[in-house]
matplotlib code that plots the C-alpha trace (Angstrom):
import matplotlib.pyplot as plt

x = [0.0, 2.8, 4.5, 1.6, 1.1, 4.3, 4.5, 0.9, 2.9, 5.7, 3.1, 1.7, 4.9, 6.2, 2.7, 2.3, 6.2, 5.5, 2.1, 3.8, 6.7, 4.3, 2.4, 5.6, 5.6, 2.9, 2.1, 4.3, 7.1, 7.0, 6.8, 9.9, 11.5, 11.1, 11.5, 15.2, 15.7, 15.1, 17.4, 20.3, 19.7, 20.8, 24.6, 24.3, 21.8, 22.8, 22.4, 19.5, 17.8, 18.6, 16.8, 13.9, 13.8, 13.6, 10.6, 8.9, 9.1, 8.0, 4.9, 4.1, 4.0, 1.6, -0.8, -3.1, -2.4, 0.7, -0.3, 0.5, 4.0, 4.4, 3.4, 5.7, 8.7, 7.8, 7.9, 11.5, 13.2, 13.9, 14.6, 16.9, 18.8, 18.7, 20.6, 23.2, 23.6, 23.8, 26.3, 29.0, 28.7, 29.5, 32.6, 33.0, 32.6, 31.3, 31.1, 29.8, 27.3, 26.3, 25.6, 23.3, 21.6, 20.1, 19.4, 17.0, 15.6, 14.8, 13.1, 11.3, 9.5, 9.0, 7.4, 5.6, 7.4, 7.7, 9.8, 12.5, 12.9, 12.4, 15.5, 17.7, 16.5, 18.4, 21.5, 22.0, 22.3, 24.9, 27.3, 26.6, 28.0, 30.6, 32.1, 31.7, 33.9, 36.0, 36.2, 37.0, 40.6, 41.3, 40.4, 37.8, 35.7, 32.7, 32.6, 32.1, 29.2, 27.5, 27.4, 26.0, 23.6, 22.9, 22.3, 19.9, 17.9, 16.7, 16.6, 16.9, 17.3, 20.1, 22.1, 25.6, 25.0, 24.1, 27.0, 29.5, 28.2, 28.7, 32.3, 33.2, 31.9, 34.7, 37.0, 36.2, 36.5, 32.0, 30.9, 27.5, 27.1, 28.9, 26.8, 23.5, 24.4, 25.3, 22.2, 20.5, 22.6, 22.1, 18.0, 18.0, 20.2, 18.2, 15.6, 17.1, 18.9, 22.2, 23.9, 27.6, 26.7, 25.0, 27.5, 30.2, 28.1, 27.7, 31.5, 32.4, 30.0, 30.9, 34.4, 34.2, 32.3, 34.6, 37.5, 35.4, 34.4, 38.3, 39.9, 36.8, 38.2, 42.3, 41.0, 39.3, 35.7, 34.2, 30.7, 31.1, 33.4, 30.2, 28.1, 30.1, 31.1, 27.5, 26.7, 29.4, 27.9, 24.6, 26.3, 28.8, 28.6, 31.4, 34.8, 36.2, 37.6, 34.7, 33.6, 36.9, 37.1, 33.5, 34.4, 37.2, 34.8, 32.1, 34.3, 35.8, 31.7, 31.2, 29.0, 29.9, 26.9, 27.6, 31.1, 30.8, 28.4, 30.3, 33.8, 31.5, 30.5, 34.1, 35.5, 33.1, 34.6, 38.2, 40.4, 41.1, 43.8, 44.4, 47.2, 44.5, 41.5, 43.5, 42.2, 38.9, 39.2, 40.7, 38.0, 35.6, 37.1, 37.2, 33.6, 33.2, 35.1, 33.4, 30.3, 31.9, 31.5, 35.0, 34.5, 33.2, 36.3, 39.1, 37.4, 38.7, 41.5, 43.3, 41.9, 43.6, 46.8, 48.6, 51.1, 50.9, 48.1, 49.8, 51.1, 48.4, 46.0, 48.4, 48.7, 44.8, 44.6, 47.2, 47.2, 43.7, 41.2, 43.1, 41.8, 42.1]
y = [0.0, 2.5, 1.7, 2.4, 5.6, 6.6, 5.7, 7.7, 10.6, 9.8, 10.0, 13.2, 15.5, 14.2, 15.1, 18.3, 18.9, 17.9, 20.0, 23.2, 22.4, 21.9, 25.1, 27.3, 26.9, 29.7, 31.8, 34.0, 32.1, 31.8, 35.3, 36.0, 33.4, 34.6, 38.2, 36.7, 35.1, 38.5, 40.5, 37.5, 37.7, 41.1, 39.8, 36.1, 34.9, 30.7, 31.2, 33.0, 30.3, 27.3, 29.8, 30.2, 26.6, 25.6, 28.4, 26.3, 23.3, 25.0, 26.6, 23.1, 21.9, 24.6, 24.2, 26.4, 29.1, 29.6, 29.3, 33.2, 33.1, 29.8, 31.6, 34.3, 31.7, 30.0, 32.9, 34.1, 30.6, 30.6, 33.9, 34.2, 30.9, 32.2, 35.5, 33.1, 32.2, 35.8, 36.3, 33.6, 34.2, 37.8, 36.7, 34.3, 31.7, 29.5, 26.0, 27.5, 29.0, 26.3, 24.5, 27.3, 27.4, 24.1, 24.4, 27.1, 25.4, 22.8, 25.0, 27.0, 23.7, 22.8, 26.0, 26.7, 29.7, 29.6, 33.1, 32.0, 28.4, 29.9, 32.6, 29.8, 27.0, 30.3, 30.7, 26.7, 26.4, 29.3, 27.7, 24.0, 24.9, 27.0, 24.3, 21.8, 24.0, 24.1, 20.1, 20.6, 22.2, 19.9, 17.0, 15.5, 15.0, 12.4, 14.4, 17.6, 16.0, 15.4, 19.2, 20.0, 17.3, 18.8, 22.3, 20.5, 18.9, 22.3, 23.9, 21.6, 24.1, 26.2, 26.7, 27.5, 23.6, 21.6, 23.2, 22.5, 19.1, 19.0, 20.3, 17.7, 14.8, 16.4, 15.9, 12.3, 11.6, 10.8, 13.1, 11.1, 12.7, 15.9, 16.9, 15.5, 18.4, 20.8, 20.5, 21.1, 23.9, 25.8, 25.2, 26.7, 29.7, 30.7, 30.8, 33.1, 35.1, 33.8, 34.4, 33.6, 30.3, 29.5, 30.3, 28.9, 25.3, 25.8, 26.6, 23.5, 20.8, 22.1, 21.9, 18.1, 17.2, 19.1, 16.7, 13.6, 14.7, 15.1, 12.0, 10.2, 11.6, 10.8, 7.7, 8.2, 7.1, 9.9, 9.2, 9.4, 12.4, 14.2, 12.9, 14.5, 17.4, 18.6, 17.9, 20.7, 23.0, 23.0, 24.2, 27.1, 27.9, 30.5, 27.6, 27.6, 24.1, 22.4, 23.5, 22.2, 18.8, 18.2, 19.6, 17.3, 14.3, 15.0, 15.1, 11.3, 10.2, 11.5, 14.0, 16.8, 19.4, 19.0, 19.4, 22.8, 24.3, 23.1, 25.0, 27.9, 28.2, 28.2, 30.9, 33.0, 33.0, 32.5, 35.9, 37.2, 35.7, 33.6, 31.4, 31.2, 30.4, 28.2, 24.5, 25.5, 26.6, 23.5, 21.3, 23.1, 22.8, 18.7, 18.4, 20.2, 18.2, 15.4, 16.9, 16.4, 20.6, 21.5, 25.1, 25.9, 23.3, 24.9, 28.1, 27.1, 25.4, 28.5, 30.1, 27.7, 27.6, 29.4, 28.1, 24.6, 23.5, 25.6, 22.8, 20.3, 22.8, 23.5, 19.8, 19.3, 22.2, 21.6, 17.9, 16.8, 19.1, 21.1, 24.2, 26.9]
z = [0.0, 1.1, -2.3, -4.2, -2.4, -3.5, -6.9, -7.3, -6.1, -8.4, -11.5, -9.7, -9.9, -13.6, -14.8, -13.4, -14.3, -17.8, -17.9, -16.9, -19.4, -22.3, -21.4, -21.0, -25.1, -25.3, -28.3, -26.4, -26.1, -29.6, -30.8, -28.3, -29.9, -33.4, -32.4, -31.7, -33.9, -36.7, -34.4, -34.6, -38.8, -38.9, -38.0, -38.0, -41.2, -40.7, -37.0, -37.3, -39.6, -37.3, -34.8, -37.0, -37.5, -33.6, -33.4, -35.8, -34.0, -31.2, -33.7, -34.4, -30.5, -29.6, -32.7, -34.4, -31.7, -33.1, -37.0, -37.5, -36.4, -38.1, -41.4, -40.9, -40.0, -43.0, -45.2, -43.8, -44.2, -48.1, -48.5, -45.7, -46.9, -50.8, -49.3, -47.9, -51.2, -52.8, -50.1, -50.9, -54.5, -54.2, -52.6, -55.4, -52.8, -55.7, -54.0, -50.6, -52.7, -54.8, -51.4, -50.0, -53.4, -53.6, -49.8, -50.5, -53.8, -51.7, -48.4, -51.2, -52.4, -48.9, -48.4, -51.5, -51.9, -56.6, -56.4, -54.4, -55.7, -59.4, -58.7, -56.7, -59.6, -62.5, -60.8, -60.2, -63.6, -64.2, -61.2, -62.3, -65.9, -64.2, -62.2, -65.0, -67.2, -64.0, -65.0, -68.3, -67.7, -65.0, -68.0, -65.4, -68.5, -66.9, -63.9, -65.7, -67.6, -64.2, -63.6, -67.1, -66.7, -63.2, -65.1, -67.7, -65.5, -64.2, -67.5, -70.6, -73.0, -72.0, -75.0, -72.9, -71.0, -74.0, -76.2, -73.2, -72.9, -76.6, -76.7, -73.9, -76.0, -78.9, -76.6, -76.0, -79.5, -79.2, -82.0, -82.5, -79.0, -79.7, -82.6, -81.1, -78.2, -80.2, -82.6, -79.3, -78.0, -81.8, -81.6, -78.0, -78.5, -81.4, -79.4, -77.0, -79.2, -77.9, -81.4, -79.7, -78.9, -82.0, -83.8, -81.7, -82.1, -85.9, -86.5, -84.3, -86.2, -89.6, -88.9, -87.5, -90.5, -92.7, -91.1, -91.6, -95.3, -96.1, -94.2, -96.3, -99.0, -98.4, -98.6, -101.7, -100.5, -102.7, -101.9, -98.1, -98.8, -100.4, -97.6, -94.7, -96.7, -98.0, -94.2, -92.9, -95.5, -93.3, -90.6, -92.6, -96.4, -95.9, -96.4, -99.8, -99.0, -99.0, -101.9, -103.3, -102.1, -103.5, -106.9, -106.9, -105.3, -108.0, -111.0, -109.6, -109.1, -112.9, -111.6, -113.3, -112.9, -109.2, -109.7, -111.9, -109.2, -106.6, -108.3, -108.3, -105.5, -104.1, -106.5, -105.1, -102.0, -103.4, -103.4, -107.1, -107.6, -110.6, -108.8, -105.9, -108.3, -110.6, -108.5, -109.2, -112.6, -113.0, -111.6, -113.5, -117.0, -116.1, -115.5, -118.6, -120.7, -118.6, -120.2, -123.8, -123.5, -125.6, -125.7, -122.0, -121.2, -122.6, -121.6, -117.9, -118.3, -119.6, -116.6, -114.4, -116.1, -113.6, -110.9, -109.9, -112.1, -115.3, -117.1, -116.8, -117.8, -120.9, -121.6, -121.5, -124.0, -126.4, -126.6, -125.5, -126.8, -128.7, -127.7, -130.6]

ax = plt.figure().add_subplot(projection="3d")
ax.plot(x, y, z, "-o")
ax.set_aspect("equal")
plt.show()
């Protein structure tokens, strides 16, 4: 009985301990609490925000009494976290920033809150290309992908991610992968207006196809030449060299219309220079004479009888055709 007695007294003081506890966390309480924890932001923003965070707790213990002051602890949290953020970046603090970033992406979707998580979501993607170019000149290739890949993820059709994850794939020797990016990077900085990128993406494609075209046709593989080279022009009509090696290419395939527009084309953007224009000149008169077309033949070939190309283009004249 006496042990009873005391036990029942035991239960008496840990619940009437534990009942004043729980009502100490009054609405009051609270608003002290969060009152603190504003003053602390003005010098300490991290401390502050665990602060905030403890107040919330203490919010949530109390219940709908304290819904106000959880709203206005909710409201605070993101923003406060996303200046954390602004802070290290402006001290070019990029990793730290990065970190404080994708902390407030992620209290903004806790918290509903589309402004902050849309503005931490935009600069993500800047420092997540950023450190993947960081990559780059370290040659951490796979890792650097991760970090573009990271960047896309958040916004799929930024031009400067896509034609970074392109140029990485060049470097990897993948350029199935490296023009399938940079396709993508062109269409989305057209978009935007990002003429730099566009350009830069275009410039880089036609040049690997250009390469592709002309070890094709080293090897004398004159129909894949053609291929690969008509490819590059889609990306830059502006190099005289392709228009060149295709001459030559067509005039091997015995297609000689393609091969006169194709010498054209490339005198066009030749300088005036008869030594210069001579190769194309030359090309030309062959499709010609191709063509069975004596007088538009021996036209050319006196045109392309300077330098190198001067005495086969005499030879075809005098001795071949006979040009009068």
């Amino acid at each position: 009985m006496k042990k009873t007695l005391i036990l029942a007294f035991a239960v008496t003081i840990l619940t009437t301990f534990s009942s004043k506890y729980l009502n100490a966390q009054t609405k009051e309480d609270a608003g002290t609490a969060f009152n603190a924890a504003l003053e602390l932001s003005k010098t300490d923003l991290a401390g502050s925000i665990v602060k905030m965070q403890d107040v919330l707790k203490m919010c949530s213990a109390i219940g709908a009494d304290a819904d106000t002051i959880k709203m206005n602890v909710i409201k605070v949290l993101p923003v406060w976290q996303y200046n954390i953020g602004n802070n290290f970046l402006k001290e070019k603090k990029y990793d730290l920033a990065t970190t404080a970033y994708e902390k407030s992406k992620e209290m903004a979707t806790l918290y509903a809150d589309d402004n902050i998580k849309q503005k931490s979501e935009e600069i993500l993607v800047k420092l997540y290309v950023n450190k993947g170019n960081t990559l780059v000149q370290t040659l951490n290739y796979d890792e650097a992908l991760t970090y573009f890949d990271k960047a896309l993820t958040l916004d799929p059709t930024y031009s400067k991610a896509l034609y970074a994850k392109g140029m990485v794939y060049k470097k990897k020797n993948d350029n199935v992968k490296m023009k399938e990016n940079l396709d993508l990077a062109i269409s989305a900085a057209l978009k935007t207006n990002d003429t730099l990128t566009a350009q830069a993406a275009r410039s880089t494609v036609a040049s690997s196809l250009y390469m592709e075209g002309a070890a094709a046709f080293k090897k004398k593989s004159y129909s894949e030449a053609a291929e690969k080279l008509n490819s590059s022009l889609a990306y830059d009509t502006k190099n005289k060299e392709v228009y060149y090696l295709l001459a030559v290419a067509y005039n091997n395939l015995k297609k000689h219309d393609e091969a006169i527009e194709s010498g054209n084309k490339g005198l066009l953007l030749e300088e005036q220079n008869n030594i210069k224009m001579a190769r194309f000149y030359y090309e030309i008169a062959k499709a010609y004479e191709g063509k069975n077309d004596t007088s538009n033949a021996c036209a050319n070939y006196k045109k392309s009888a300077f330098g190198a190309f001067a005495q086969s283009a005499n030879y075809q004249m005098k001795t071949v055709l006979k040009c009068q």
